[in-house]
DODOTI-858428 format. One line per field, with one value per residue (C-alpha): residue number from 1; x negated, y, z. Coordinates in Angstrom, 3 decimals. Each point is the difference from the previous one (the first is absolute). Layout:
resi <- c(NUM/...)
x <- c(X/...)
y <- c(Y/...)
z <- c(Z/...)
This chain:
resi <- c(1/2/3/4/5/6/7/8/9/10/11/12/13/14/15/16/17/18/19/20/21/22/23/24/25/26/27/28/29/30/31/32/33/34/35/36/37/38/39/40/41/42/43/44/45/46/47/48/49/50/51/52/53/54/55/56/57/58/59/60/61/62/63/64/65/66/67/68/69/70/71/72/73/74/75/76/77/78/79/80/81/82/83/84/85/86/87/88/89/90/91/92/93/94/95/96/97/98/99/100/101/102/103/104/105/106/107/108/109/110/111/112/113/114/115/116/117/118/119/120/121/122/123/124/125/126/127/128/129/130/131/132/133/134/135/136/137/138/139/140/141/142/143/144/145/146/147/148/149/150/151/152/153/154/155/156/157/158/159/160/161/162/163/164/165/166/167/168/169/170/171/172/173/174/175/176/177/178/179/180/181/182/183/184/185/186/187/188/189/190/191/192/193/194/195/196/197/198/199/200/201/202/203/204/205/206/207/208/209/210/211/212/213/214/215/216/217/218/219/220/221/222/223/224/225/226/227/228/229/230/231/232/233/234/235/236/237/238/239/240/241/242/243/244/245/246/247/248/249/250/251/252/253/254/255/256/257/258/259/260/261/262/263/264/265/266/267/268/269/270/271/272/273/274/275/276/277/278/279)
x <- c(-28.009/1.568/1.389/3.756/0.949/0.528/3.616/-0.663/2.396/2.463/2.057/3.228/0.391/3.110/-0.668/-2.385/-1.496/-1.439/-1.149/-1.874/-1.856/-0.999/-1.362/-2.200/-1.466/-0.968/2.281/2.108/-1.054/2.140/3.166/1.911/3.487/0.879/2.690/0.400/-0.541/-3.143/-1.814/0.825/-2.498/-2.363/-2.035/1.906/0.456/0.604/1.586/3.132/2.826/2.835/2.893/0.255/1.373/2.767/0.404/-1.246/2.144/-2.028/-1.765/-1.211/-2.328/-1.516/-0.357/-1.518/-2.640/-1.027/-0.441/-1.488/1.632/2.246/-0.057/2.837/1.182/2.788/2.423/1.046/3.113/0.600/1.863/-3.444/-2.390/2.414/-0.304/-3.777/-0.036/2.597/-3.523/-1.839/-2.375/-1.967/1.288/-1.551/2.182/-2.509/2.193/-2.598/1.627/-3.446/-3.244/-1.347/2.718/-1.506/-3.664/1.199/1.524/-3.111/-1.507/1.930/-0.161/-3.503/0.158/1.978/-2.032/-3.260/-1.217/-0.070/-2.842/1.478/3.101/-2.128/-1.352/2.991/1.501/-3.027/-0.162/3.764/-0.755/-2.656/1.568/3.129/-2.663/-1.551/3.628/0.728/-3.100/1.119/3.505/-1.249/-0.540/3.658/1.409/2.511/2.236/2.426/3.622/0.425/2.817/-1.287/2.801/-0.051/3.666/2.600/3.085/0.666/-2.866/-2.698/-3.357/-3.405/-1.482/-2.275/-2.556/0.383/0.814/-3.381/-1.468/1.497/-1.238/-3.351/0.618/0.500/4.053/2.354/2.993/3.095/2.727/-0.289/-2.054/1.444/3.084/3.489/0.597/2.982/-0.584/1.518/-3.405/-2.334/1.544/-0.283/-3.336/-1.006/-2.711/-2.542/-1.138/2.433/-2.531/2.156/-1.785/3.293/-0.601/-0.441/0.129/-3.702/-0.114/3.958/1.150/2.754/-1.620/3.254/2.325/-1.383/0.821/3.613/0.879/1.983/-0.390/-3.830/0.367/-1.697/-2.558/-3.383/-1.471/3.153/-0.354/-3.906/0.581/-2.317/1.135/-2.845/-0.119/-2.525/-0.355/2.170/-2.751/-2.249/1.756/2.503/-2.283/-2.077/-3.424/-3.212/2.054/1.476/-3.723/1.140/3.547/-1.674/-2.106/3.143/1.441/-3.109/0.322/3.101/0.315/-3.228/2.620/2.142/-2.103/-1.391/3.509/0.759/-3.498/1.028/3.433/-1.305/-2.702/2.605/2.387/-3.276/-1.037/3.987/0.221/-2.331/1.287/3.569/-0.893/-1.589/2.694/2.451/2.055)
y <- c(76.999/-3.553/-0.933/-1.269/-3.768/-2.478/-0.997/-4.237/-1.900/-2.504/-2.034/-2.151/-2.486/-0.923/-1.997/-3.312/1.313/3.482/-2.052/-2.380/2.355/2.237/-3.262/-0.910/3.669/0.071/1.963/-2.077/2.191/2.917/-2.679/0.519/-1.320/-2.772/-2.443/-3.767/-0.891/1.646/-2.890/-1.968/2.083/1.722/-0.918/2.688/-2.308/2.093/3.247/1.191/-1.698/2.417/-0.083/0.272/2.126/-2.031/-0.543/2.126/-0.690/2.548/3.326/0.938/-2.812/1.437/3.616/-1.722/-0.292/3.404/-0.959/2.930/-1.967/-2.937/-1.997/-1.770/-1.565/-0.512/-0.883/1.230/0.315/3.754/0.260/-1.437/2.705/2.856/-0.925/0.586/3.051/0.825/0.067/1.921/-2.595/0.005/-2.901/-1.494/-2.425/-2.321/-1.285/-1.949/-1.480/-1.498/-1.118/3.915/1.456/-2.385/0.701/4.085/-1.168/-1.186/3.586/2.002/-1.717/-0.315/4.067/0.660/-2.308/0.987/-2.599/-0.020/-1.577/-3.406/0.562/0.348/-3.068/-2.011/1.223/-1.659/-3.193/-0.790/0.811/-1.928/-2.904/-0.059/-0.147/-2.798/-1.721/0.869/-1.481/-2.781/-0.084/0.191/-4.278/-0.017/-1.647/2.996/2.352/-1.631/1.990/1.085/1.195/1.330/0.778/2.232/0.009/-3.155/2.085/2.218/-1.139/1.988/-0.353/0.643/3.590/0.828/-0.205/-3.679/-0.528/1.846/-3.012/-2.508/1.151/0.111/-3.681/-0.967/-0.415/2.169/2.061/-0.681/2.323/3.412/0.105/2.159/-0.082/-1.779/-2.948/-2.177/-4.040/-0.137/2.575/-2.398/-2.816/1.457/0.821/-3.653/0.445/-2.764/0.749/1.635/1.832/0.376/3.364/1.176/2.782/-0.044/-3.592/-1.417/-3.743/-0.427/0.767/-2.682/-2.282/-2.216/3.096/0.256/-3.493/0.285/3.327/-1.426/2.321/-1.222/-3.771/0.504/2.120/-1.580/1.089/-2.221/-3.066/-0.113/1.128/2.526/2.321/1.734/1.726/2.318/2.094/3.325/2.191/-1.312/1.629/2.250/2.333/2.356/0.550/-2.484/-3.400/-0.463/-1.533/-3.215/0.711/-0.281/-2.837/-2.072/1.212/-1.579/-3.253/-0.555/0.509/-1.984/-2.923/0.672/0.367/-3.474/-1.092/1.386/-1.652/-3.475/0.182/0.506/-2.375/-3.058/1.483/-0.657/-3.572/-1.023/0.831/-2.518/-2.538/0.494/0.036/-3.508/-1.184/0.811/2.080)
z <- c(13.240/0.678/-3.297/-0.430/1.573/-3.084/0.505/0.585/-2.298/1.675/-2.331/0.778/-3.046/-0.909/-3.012/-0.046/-3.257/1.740/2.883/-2.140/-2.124/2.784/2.174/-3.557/-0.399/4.004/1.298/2.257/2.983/-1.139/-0.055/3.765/-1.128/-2.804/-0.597/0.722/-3.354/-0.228/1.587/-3.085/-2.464/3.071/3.291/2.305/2.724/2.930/-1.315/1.039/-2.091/-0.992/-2.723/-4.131/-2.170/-0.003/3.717/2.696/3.199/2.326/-1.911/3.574/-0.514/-3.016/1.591/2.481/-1.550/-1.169/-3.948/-2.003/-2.928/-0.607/-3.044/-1.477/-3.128/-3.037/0.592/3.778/1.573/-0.058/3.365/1.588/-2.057/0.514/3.958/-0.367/-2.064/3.075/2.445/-2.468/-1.105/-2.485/-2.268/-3.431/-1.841/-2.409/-2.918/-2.611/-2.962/-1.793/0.888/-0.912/2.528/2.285/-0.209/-0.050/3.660/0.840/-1.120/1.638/3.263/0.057/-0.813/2.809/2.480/-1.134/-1.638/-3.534/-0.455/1.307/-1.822/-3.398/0.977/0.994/-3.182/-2.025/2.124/-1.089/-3.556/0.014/1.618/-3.072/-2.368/1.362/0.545/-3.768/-1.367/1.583/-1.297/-3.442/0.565/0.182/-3.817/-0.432/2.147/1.744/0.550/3.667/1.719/3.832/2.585/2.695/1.294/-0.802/1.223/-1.871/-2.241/-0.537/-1.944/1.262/-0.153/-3.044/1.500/0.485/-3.991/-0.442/2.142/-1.864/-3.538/2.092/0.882/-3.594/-0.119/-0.466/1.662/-2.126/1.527/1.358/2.680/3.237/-1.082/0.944/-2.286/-0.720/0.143/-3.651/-1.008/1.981/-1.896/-3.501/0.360/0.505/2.114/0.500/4.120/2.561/2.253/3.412/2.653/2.165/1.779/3.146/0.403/0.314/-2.212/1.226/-3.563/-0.973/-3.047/0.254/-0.842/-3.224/-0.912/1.212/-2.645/-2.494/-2.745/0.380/-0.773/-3.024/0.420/-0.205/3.374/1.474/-2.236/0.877/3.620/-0.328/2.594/2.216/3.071/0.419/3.957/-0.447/1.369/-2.735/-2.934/1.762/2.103/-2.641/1.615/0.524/0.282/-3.969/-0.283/1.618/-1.329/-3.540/1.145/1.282/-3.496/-2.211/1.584/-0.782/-3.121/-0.639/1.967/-2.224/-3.738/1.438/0.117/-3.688/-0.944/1.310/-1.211/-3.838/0.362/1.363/-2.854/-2.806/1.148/0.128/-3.649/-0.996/1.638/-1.239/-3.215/-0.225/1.915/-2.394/2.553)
């Protein structure tokens, strides 16, 4: 008796983060659809290219290519998700908020492509990796206050996930994080680094804006020019890449507790001198 044929999984990704940790637990040859930006985060060279959940000009290109499931993420335009639930496709919408929503992603994906064996291990090779970046943020003198921007208009902070990073990193998130945010709450909060990661926009975030918003003139991270840019995909896109993102994140604020070092040290040997000056 020939026993039932396993139904082979084909998966259209429609968000960089799926793509990303499905490349890291090996199973990139179940992928037959992604987006354009999932060459940022993933080596899918070569693989059809098709929309996002926030623009899909042709769905005939996705049926196309006979996906047993598509995977998506929050937030999508509902318009383009309705249109696939329209073909009967099997859609999952991934929608982490923290580092633990994150490595349950990683779970469930390596459930549903059979291997959870490399997802366990991804999941302990990141862990791993923020312990060894917060042993090393532990050199830093004290927590510096962060404020990490994902949108400028209308302004929005960085997901949670990314305020988890920072406290990783030593410093410290001082608005809330995900969240739309007025330039008159930056500004009260005084933060000491302005950590720039637009979405969707690579390293072209816009240090120069920063300096120009006038209800920021005196906010620290201005009058040191402390603002960073850090690559969107590195703290924007919840999977295998927020190792780097943290990374880029530790060595700046080491730049910048070097900064706050010098500063106090130039301020101690001035003192000094002043006095026995007699200014």
């Amino acid at each position: 008796m020939a026993l039932p044929k396993k139904e082979v999984v084909r998966i259209v990704s429609l968000a960089p983060s799926a793509t990303s940790i499905l490349c890291a637990i090996g199973a990139r040859r179940l992928l037959v659809g992604v987006t354009k930006w999932c060459c940022d985060v993933a080596d899918v060279a070569g693989l059809p290219q098709v929309g996002d959940c926030w623009r899909m000009e042709s769905m005939a290109d996705v049926v196309a290519l006979r996906p047993t499931l598509v995977i998506g993420s929050v937030p999508y335009k509902q318009e383009t998700v309705a249109k696939l639930l329209e073909q009967r496709l099997n859609f999952l919408a991934m929608n982490p908020r923290t580092l633990s929503d994150i490595y349950a992603d990683i779970r469930l994906l390596g459930g549903i492509t059979g291997r959870t064996t490399a997802a366990g291990s991804l999941i302990q090779k990141m862990r791993s990796e923020f312990v060894r970046i917060a042993r090393a943020a532990k050199k830093l003198k004290r927590r510096l206050r962060v404020y990490c921007e994902a949108w400028p208009n209308p302004r929005i902070s960085s997901p949670p996930w990314v305020a988890e990073l920072v406290a990783i990193c030593g410093g410290e998130v001082i608005v809330p994080a995900g969240e739309k945010v007025s330039d008159a709450q930056v500004a009260e909060a005084q933060p000491e680094v302005i950590v720039l990661a637009w979405a969707a926009t690579g390293d072209k975030s816009q240090p120069e804006q920063a300096y120009r918003v006038a209800a920021w003139k005196d906010v620290p991270a201005i009058l040191e020019r402390r603002v960073f840019v850090v690559r969107d995909e590195l703290l924007n896109t919840p999977g295998p890449s927020l190792v780097q993102g943290a990374m880029e994140l530790l060595k700046l604020l080491q730049t910048a507790g070097l900064q706050e070092q010098e500063k106090r040290t130039e301020g101690t040997e001035l003192g000094p001198r002043r006095s026995q000056s007699g200014i």
